[in-house]
N, C-alpha and C positions, 0 to 999 in steps of 0.2 A: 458402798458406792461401786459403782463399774465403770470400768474404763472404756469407755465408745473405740473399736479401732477401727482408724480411717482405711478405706477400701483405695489403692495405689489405683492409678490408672497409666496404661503405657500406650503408647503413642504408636502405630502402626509399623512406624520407620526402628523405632527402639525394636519391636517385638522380630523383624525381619534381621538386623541386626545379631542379636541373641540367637535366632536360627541360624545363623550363616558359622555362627559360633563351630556349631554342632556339625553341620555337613560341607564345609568350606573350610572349618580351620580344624575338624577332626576332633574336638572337645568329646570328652565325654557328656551325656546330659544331664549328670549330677555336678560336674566341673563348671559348664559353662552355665548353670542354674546360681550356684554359686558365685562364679566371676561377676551375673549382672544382678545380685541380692535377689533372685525372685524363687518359685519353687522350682523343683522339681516337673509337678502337674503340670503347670504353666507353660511352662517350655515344651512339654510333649504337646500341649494342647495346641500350642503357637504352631510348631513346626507341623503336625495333623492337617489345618488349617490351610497353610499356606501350601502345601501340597496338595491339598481340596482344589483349592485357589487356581494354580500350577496345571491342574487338570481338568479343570472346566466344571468342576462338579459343584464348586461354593462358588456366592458372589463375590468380589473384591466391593473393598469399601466404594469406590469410586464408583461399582456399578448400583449397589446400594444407593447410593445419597442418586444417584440419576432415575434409578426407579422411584424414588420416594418423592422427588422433583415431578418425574411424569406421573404418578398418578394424582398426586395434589392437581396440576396442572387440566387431568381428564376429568375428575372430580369438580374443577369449576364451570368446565367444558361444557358438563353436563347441566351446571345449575343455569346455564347461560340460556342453553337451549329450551330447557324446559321454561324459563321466563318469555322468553321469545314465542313460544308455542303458545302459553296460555293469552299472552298480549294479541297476537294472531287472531287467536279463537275470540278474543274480546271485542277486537276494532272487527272485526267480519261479522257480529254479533250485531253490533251497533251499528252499521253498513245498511240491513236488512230494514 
């Protein structure tokens, strides 16, 4: 038998948190890996990230979920138009 292990998920504010460990409170990043039970990698990766973030090179979550809003949002935009279009071409059709 295997034991399934469940994959942890931390919460954006948690992961900023655990950075500020490291560059705020001077932790080491094996200390402050430690202090919030996660790894090592984690923590580098977290802290990476948000200095992505920090410098304009990565999206933050918030610009995410608004991209992902606006394109759903253009994606209907467009099925809208094209209905409209062929409706158009239909009634102009029947017009004649």
């Amino acid at each position: 038998m295997t034991t399934e292990k469940k994959r942890r998920r931390f919460t954006p504010e948690f992961k900023k948190d655990a950075v500020a460990l490291v560059t705020e409170q001077g932790y080491s990043i094996a200390k402050a890996a430690q202090a919030v039970d996660t790894s090592e990698n984690n923590l580098r990766r977290w802290k990476k990230e948000l200095e992505q973030e920090a410098q304009g090179d990565r999206l933050t979550a918030e610009e995410r979920a608004e991209l992902v809003r606006l394109r759903r949002e253009n994606k209907e935009r467009r099925m809208e138009k094209e209905i409209l279009n062929r409706a158009s071409a239909f009634f102009a059709k029947d017009m004649k």
